[in-house]
TORZA-473072 format. One line per field, with one value per residue (C-alpha): residue number from 1; x, y, z. Coordinates in pm, 1 decimal, always signed. Layout:
<sites>
seq: NUM;...
x: X;...
y: Y;...
z: Z;...
</sites>
This chain:
<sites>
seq: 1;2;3;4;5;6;7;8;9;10;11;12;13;14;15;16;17;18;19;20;21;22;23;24;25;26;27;28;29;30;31;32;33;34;35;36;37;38;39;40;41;42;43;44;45;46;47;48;49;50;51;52;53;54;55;56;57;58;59;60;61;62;63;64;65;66;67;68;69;70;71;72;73;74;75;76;77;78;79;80;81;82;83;84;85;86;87;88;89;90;91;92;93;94;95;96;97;98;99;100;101;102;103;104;105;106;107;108;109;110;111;112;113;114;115;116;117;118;119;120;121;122;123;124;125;126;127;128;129;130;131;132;133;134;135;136;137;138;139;140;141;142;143;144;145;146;147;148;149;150;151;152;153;154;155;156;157;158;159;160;161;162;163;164;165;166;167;168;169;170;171;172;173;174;175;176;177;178;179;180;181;182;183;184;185;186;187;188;189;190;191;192;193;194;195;196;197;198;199;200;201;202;203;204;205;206;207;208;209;210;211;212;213;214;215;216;217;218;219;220;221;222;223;224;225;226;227;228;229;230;231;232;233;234;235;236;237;238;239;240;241;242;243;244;245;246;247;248;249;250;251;252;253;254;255;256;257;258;259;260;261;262;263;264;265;266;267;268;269;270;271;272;273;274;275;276;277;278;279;280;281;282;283;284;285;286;287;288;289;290;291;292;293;294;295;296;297;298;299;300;301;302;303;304;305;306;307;308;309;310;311;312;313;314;315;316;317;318;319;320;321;322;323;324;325;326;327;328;329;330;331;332;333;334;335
x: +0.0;+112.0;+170.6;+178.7;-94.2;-27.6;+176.6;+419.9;+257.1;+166.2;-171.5;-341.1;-236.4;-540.7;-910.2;-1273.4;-1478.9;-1827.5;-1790.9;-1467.3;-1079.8;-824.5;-494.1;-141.1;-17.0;+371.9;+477.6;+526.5;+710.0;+929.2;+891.8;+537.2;+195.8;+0.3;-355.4;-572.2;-959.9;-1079.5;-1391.4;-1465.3;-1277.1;-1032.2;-876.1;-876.8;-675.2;-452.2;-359.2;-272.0;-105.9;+86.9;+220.7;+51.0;-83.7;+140.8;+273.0;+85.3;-100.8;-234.0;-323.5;-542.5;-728.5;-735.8;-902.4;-1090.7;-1248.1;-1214.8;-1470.7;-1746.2;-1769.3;-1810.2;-2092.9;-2238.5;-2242.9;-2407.0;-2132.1;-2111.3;-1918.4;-1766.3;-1650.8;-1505.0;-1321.1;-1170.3;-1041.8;-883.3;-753.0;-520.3;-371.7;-77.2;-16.8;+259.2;+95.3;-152.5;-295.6;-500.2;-724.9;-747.3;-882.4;-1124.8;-1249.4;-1381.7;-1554.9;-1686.0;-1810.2;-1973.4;-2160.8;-2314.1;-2397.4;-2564.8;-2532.1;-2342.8;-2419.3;-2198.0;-1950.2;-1874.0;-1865.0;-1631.4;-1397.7;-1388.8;-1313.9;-1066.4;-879.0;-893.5;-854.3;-496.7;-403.7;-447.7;-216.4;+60.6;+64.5;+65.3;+329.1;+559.2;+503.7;+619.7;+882.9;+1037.0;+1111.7;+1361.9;+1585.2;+1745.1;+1888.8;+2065.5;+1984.2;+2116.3;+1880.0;+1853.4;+1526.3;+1486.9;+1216.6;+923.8;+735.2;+604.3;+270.8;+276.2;+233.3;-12.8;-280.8;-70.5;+258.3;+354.1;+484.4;+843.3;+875.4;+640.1;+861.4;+1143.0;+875.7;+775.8;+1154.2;+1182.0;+873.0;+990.6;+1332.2;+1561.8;+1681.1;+1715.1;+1938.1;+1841.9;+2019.8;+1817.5;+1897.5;+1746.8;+1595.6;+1633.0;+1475.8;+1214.5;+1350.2;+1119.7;+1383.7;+1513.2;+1222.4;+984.1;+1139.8;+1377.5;+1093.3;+895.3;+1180.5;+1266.8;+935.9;+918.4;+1302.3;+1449.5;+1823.0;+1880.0;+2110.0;+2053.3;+2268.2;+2315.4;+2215.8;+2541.1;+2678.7;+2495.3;+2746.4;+3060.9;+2873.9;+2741.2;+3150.7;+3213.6;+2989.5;+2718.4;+2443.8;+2312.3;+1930.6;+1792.0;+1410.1;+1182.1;+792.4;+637.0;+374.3;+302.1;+421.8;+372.3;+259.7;+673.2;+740.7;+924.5;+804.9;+775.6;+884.3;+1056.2;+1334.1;+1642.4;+1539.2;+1656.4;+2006.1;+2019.1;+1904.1;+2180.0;+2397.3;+2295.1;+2318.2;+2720.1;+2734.5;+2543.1;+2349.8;+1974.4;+1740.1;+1374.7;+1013.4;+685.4;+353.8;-24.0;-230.6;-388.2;-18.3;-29.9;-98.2;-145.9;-266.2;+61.5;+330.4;+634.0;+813.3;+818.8;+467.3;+462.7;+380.8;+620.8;+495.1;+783.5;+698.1;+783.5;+1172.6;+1123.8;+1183.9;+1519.5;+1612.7;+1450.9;+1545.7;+1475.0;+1379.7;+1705.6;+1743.1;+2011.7;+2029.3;+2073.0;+1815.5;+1916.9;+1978.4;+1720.7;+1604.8;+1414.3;+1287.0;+1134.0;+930.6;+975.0;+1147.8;+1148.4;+1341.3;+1327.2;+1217.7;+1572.5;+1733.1;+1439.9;+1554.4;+1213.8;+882.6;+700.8;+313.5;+54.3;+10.6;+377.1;+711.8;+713.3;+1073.5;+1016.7;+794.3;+604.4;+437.3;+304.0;+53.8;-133.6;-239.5;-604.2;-692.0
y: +0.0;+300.1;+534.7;+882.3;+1119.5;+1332.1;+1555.3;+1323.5;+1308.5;+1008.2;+819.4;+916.6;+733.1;+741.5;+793.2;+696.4;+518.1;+517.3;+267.0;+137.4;+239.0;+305.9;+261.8;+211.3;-68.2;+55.5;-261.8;-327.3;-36.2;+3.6;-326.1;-363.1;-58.0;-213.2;-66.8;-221.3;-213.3;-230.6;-224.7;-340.4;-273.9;-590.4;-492.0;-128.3;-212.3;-461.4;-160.3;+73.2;-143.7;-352.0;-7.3;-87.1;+282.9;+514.5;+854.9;+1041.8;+1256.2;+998.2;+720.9;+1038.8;+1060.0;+635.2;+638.5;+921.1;+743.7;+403.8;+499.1;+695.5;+391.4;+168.8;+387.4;+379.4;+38.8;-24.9;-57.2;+142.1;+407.6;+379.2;+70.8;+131.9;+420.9;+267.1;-11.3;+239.1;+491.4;+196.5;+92.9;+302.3;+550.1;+807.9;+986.3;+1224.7;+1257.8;+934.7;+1066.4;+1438.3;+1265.8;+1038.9;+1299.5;+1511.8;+1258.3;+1115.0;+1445.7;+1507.7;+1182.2;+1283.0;+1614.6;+1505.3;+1114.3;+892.0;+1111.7;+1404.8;+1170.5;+1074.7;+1455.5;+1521.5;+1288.3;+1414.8;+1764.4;+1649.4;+1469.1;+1833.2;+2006.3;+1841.4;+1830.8;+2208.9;+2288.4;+2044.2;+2279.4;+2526.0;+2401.2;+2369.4;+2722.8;+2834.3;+2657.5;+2668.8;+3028.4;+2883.6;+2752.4;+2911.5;+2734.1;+2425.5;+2372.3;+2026.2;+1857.5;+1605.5;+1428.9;+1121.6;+835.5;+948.1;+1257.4;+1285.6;+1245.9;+886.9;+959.9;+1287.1;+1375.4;+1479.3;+1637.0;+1561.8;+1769.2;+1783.5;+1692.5;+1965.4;+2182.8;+2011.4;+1951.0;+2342.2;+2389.6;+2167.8;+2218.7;+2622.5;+2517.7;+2563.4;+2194.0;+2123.8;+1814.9;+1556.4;+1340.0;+1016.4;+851.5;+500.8;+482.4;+128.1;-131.6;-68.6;+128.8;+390.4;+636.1;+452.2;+243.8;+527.3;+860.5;+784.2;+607.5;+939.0;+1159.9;+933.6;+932.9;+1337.5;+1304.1;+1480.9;+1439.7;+1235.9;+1005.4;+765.5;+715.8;+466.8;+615.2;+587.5;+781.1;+1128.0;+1280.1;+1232.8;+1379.6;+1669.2;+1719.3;+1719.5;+2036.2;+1855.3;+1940.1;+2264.2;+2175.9;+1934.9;+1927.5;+1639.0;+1539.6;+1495.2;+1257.4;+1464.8;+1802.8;+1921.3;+2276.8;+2335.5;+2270.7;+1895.0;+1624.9;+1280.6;+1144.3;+801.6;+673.1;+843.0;+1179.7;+1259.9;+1183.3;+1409.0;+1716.3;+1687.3;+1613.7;+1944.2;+2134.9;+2016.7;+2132.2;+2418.4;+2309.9;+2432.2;+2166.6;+2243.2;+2045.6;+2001.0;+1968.2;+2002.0;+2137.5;+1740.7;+1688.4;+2006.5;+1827.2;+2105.1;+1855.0;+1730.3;+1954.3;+1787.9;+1492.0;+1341.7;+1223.2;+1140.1;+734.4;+593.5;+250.9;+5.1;-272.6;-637.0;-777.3;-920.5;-603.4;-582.7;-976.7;-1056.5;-869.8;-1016.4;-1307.6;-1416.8;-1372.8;-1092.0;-1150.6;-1471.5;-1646.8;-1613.4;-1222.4;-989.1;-661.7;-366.2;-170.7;+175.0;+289.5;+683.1;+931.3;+1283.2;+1604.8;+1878.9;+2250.4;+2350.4;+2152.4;+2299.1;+2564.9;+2627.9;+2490.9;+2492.3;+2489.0;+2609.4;+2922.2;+2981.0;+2945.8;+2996.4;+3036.0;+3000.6;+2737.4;+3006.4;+3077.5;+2756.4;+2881.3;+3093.0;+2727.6;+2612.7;+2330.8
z: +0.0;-121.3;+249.7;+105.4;-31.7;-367.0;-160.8;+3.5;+295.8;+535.8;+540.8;+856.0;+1164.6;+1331.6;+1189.5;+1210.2;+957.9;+1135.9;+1411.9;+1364.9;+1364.7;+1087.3;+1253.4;+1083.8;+1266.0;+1399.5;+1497.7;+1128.0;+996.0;+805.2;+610.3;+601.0;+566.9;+805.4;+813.1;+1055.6;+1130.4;+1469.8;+1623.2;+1987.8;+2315.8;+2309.2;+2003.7;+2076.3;+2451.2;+2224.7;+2027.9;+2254.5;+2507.7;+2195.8;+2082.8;+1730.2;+1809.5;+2016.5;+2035.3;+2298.3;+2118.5;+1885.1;+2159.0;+2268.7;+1944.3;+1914.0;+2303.6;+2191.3;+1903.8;+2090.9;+2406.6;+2144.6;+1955.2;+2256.0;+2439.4;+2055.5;+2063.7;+2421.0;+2613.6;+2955.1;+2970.1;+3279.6;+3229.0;+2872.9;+3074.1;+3325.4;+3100.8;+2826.8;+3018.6;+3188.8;+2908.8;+2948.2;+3215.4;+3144.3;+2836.5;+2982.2;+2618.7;+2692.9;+2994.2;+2914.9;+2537.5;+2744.0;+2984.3;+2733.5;+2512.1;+2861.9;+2962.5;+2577.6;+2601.9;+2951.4;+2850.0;+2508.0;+2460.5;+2200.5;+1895.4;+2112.2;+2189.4;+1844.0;+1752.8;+2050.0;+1945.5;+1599.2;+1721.3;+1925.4;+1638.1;+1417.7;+1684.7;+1739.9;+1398.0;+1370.0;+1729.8;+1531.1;+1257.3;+1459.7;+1671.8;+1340.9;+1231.3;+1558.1;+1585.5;+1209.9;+1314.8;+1570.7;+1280.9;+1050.1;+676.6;+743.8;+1088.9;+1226.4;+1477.4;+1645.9;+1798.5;+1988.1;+1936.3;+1724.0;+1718.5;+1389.4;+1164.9;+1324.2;+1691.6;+1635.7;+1366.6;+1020.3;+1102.4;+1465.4;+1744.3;+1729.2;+1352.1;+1265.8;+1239.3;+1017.5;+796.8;+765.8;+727.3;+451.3;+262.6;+281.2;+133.3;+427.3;+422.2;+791.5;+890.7;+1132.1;+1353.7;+1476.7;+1771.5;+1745.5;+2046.6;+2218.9;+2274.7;+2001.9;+1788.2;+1730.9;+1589.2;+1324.2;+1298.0;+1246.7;+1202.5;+998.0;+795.5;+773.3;+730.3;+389.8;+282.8;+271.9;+114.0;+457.9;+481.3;+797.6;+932.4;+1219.7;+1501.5;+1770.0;+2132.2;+2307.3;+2038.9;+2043.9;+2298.2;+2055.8;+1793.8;+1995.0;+2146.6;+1767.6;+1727.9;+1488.0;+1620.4;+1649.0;+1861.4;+1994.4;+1968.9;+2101.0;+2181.9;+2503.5;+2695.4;+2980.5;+3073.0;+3418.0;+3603.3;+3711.3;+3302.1;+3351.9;+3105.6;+3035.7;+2770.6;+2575.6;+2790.5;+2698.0;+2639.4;+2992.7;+2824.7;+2574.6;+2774.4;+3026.9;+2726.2;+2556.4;+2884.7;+2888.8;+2544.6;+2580.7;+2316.9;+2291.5;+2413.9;+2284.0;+2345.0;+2119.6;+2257.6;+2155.1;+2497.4;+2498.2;+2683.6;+2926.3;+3262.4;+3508.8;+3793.6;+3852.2;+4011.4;+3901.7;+3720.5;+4007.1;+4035.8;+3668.3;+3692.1;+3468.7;+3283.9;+3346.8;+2981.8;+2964.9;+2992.1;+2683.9;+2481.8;+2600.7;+2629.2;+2261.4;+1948.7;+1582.1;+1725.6;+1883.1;+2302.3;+2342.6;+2708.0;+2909.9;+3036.7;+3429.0;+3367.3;+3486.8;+3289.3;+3407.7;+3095.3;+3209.5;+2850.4;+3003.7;+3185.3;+3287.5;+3197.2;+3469.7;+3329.0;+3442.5;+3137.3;+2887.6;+2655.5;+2544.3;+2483.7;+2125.7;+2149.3;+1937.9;+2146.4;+2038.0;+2183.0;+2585.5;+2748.7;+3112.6;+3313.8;+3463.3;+3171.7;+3105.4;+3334.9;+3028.0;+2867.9;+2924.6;+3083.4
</sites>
């Protein structure tokens, strides 16, 4: 299946056909265009908890979509709830998504649930390209970035949060560079950005993790710009393990250190990183890869799928209300 439109650009990730799911399944890229169909709340929790949908903004729109079908269908809302919005913890995308379609259906029943989660899919799609007209005036020609995991037209509604703006770039000729960590154990960075980033024709290169501080001591990289799950009131975030790296990494280097977010990750409940619940995944990730065990069999592994980034390491913050410096004024975002 062909995965671009007549502009180069990627089939949606996430999107509604009546009562059932389009999803591109990411567990498949970049060999295979998986598009699968779903329908009922098994299959929508083996998504989302399979990471066959992910990116936080996009797991909002899927549990968006996923709870209006199943109160359309009969089921009760409280317990579709409850059952989707524990599928994965750290991205705050999930529950704010769910407690707005929740609060739609008791305000006006399925019908307004269904248009609730609609709105909240365009609603996210315009703050993303938003987010990359903000923060394409960042960079100037040539820029050299690098990002970590995937933050692109796969994880939110048509161009991401922290590829948004590469893309502006380099659809306004200014033929930014990017760097792509590969971000172990599943690969999402070479797996999946790189896989975008070729698809748009996006010079890139991909990188092994351990290797981004030679290459920033070598002066290659100019920003470093990155997605979030949650962002908190005191500006820390949450986001794919091994961002936390690269912003103490940048800091040493004093390299700028930047984060993308539509307001579906602003979290102003939670004070600081620290409460953030961080969803520890299976050991198999890390002891299987390709097939073949990696680890030995009596060796333990602990496989954290998050961390956080205190404000103090944050350059800046990229949102579709534009580009806000200081923590403090993360305070002007709605709830």
């Amino acid at each position: 299946m062909d995965p671009t439109g007549a502009h180069g650009k990627i089939a949606p990730s996430v999107s509604r056909d009546g009562l059932s799911i389009k999803v591109i399944d990411q567990t498949a890229l970049p060999s295979l265009l998986r598009i699968l169909d779903l329908s009922d709340i098994a299959e929508f929790e083996e998504c989302i908890r399979s990471l066959r949908v992910r990116g936080a903004p996009a797991i909002g729109v899927f549990g968006a979509f996923s709870l209006a079908i199943c109160i359309s269908n009969g089921m009760g809302p409280d317990d579709a709830y409850s059952r989707l919005v524990s599928t994965r913890p750290t991205a705050v995308d999930l529950r704010n998504c769910l407690d707005l379609v929740l609060a739609a259906f008791r305000e006006g029943g399925p019908e307004a649930a269904l248009t609730e989660a609609d709105r909240i899919r365009e609603d996210i799609e315009r703050s993303c390209k938003a987010i990359g007209e903000h923060g394409a005036a960042l960079f100037g020609e040539g820029v050299r970035l690098l990002t970590h995991c995937n933050a692109g037209a796969l994880a939110a509604p048509d161009l991401g949060t922290a590829l948004s703006p590469i893309f502006h770039l380099h659809s306004s000729g200014k033929r930014p560079f990017v760097w792509v960590s590969e971000t172990r154990p599943l690969m999402q960075g070479s797996r999946l950005t790189a896989w975008e980033l070729s698809i748009r024709g996006i010079s890139h290169r991909v990188l092994v993790d351990a290797a981004c501080a030679f290459l920033m001591r070598k002066g290659l990289v100019d920003a470093v710009i990155v997605g979030a799950d949650r962002v908190c009131a005191n500006g820390d975030i949450a986001n794919k393990i091994g961002t936390l790296d690269k912003a103490i990494l940048a800091k040493g280097f004093s390299i700028p250190f930047y984060v993308a977010f539509p307001m579906s990750t602003w979290d102003p409940t939670c004070p600081s990183g620290e409460h953030i619940p961080i969803e520890v995944r299976g050991p198999s990730e890390i002891a299987v890869c390709g097939g073949e065990r990696v680890a030995p069999d009596g060796s333990e592994c602990w496989n954290p799928a998050f961390d956080t980034v205190p404000a103090e390491l944050i350059t800046a913050y990229i949102t579709d209300r534009g580009v806000l410096k200081r923590p403090g004024k993360l305070s002007i975002l709605p709830r």
